[in-house]
N, C-alpha and C positions, 0 to 999 in steps of 0.2 A: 587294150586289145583282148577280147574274150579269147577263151582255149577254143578252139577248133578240135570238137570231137566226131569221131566217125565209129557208128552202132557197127557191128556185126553176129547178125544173130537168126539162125533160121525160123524163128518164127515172128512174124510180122507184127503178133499182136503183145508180144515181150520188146521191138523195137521201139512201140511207138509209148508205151507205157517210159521205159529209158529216156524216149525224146523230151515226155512232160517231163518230167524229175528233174533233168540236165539244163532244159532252155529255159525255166522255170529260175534258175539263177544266171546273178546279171555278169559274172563273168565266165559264164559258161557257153557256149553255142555248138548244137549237133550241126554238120556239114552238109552230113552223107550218112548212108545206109548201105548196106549188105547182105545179102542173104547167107555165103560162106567164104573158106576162107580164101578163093581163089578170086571170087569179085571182091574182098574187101583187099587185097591187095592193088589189083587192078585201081577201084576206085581212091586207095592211098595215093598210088601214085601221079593219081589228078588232082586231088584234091588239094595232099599235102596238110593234112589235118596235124594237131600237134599229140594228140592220145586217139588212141583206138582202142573202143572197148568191146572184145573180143571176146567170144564164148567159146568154149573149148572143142564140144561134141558138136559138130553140124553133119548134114548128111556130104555125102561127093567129097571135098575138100573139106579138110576140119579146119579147129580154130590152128592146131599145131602148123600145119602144113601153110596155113597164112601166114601164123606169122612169121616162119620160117623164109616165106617168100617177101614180107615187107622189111625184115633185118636185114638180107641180103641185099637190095633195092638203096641199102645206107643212106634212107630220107631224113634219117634224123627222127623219126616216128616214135614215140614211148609209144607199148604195148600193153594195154592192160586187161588179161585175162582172166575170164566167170568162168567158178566152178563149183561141183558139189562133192561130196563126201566122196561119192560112188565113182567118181572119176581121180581117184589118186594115183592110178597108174599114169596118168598123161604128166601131172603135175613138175616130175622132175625133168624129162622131155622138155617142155617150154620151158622153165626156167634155164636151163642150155641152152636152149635157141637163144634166147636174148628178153624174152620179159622182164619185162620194169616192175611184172609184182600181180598179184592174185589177191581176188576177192569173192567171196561167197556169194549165189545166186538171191540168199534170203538178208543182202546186206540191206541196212537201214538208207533212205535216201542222201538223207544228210551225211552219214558215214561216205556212202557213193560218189555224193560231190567230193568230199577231202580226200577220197582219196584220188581222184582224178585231178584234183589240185599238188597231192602230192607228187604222183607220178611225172607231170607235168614240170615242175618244179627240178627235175634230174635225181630225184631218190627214187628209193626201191619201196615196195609194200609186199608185206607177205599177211596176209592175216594169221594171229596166232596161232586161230585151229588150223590152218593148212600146215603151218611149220610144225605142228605135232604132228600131224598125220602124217608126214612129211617123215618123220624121227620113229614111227613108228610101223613103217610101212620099210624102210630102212632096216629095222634090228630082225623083220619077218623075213627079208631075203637076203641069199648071196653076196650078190654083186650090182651095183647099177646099172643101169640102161645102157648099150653098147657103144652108142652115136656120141662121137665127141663131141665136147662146148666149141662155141667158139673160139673162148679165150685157151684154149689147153695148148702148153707150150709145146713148142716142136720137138722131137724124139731128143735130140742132143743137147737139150737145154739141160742146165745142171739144174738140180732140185733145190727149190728154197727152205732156207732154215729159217723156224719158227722160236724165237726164244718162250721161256715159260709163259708169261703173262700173256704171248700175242694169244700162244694156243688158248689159254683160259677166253681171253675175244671172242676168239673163233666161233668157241663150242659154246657161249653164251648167245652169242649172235644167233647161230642156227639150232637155236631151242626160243626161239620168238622173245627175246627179251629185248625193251628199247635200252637206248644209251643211259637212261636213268637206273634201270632196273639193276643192269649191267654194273655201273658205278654204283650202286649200294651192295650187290652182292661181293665185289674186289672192293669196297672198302677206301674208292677213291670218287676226286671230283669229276662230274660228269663231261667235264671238258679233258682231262686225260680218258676220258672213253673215247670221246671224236676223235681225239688225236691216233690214236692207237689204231682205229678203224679206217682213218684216211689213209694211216701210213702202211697198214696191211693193202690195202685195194691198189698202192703205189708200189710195194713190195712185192705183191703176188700178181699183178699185170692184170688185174678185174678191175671192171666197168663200174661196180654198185655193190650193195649190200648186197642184193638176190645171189649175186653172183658170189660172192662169200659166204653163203650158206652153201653152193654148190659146190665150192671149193672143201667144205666142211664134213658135209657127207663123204666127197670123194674118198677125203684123208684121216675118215673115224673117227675126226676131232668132235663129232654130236655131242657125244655122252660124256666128255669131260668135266671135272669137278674142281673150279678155282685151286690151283696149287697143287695137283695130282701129277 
C-alpha cells in the first residue's frame, strides 16, 4: 500500500512540482492538495492521508495553525513541515504542536522521499541545520515560546530525574546527532543509544524524538558535554 501524502502549500506551482517528485516513486502517492493550513486540515480529515507535507508560512491560516488543527482532529496524521532559515521563529511552535519533523525547502528529492518514508514509518526528522538553528536561536533569547506542548505534564506532576548519561542523550539528541554519532561520542554500542532513547521517550511521557529535543531546550540540557 503506497503512503498517502497530502501537499499543502500556497503556491500551486511549488505543489505540483512536489506531486512529480512524490508519485514519481512507487510507494509513494499525493491524495490531495491545499492551499493553507485551514483546508489542509479540512481536506485531512477526508482524506485520511498517512503524511502531510506542510509548509510553514502561508497567507490566512498558516502551516502552524494546521497543524495544530490536524493533531487536535487525533487522525493518526504524521506532519511533516517545509521551512527556511528565515523562518526560525515558527520552528519551535510546531515542533510543540506535534510535528513528526522539519525539512528544508531546497531539500534534495531523493532526500524528500526518505524522509516522508521516515516520518511515516513513526520516527521523528529534524534536519541538522534546523536543529542548529534551533540551538542557536535558543542561546540568542530568554525564554521560549509561551504556548504549552502537548505533552507538558500537568502542574502537580512531580519532576523527573535525569540520571548523568540520560542528560548526556539528551543534549546529544538535540544538537542533531543520529544514534550512531551519539554512540561514538559516549564511547558505547549504538544499540545502548536506542535503548537509552526509547527509555527516555517512556520516562519523560514524549511521543518521538522531536519531542525530546523540545524537552531539551526546555530543560538547558542543548549545550551539555558528555560527563559534564
Amino acid at each position: 500500500m503506497p503512503i498517502r501524502v497530502l501537499l499543502a502549500d500556497d503556491q500551486a506551482v511549488v505543489r505540483a512540482g512536489l506531486r512529480v517528485v512524490l508519485d514519481a516513486e512507487a510507494d509513494i502517492s499525493v491524495v490531495g492538495e491545499a492551499a493553507d493550513g485551514a483546508e489542509a486540515a479540512r481536506r485531512a480529515d477526508e482524506l485520511r492521508p498517512d503524511v502531510v507535507l506542510m509548509d510553514v508560512q502561508m497567507p490566512g491560516c498558516d502551516g502552524i495553525e494546521g497543524l495544530r488543527r490536524i493533531v487536535g482532529r487525533q487522525l493518526g496524521v504524521r506532519v511533516l513541515m517545509v521551512t527556511t532559515f528565515d523562518l526560525d521563529r515558527y520552528v519551535f511552535d510546531a515542533l510543540r504542536a506535534g510535528a513528526s519533523g522539519f525539512v528544508l525547502k531546497d531539500i534534495e528529492p531523493d532526500e524528500l522521499c526518505a524522509a516522508v518514508r521516515t516520518v511515516h514509518a513513526g520516527h521523528s526528522l529534524l534536519a541538522p541545520e534546523v536543529t542548529g538553528r534551533l540551538i542557536e536561536a535558543f542561546v540568542r533569547s530568554d525564554a521560549p515560546p509561551t504556548q504549552a506542548p502537548p505533552t507538558q505534564a500537568p502542574p502537580t506532576a512531580a519532576p523527573v530525574s535525569l540520571t548523568g548519561r540520560e542528560r548526556d542523550v539528551v543534549g546529544l539528541v538535540a544538537r542533531g546527532m543520529s544514534n550512531a554519532e551519539i554512540a561514538a561520542a559516549l564511547v558505547v554500542a549504538e544499540s545502548t543509544v536506542k535503548t537509552h532513547v526509547s527509555s527516555l521517550l517512556l520516562k519523560l511521557g514524549l511521543r518521538d524524538r522531536v519531542q525530546l529535543v523540545v524537552h531539551a531546550f526546555e530543560t538547558g540540557l542543548t549545550g551539555r558535554a558528555p560527563g559534564a
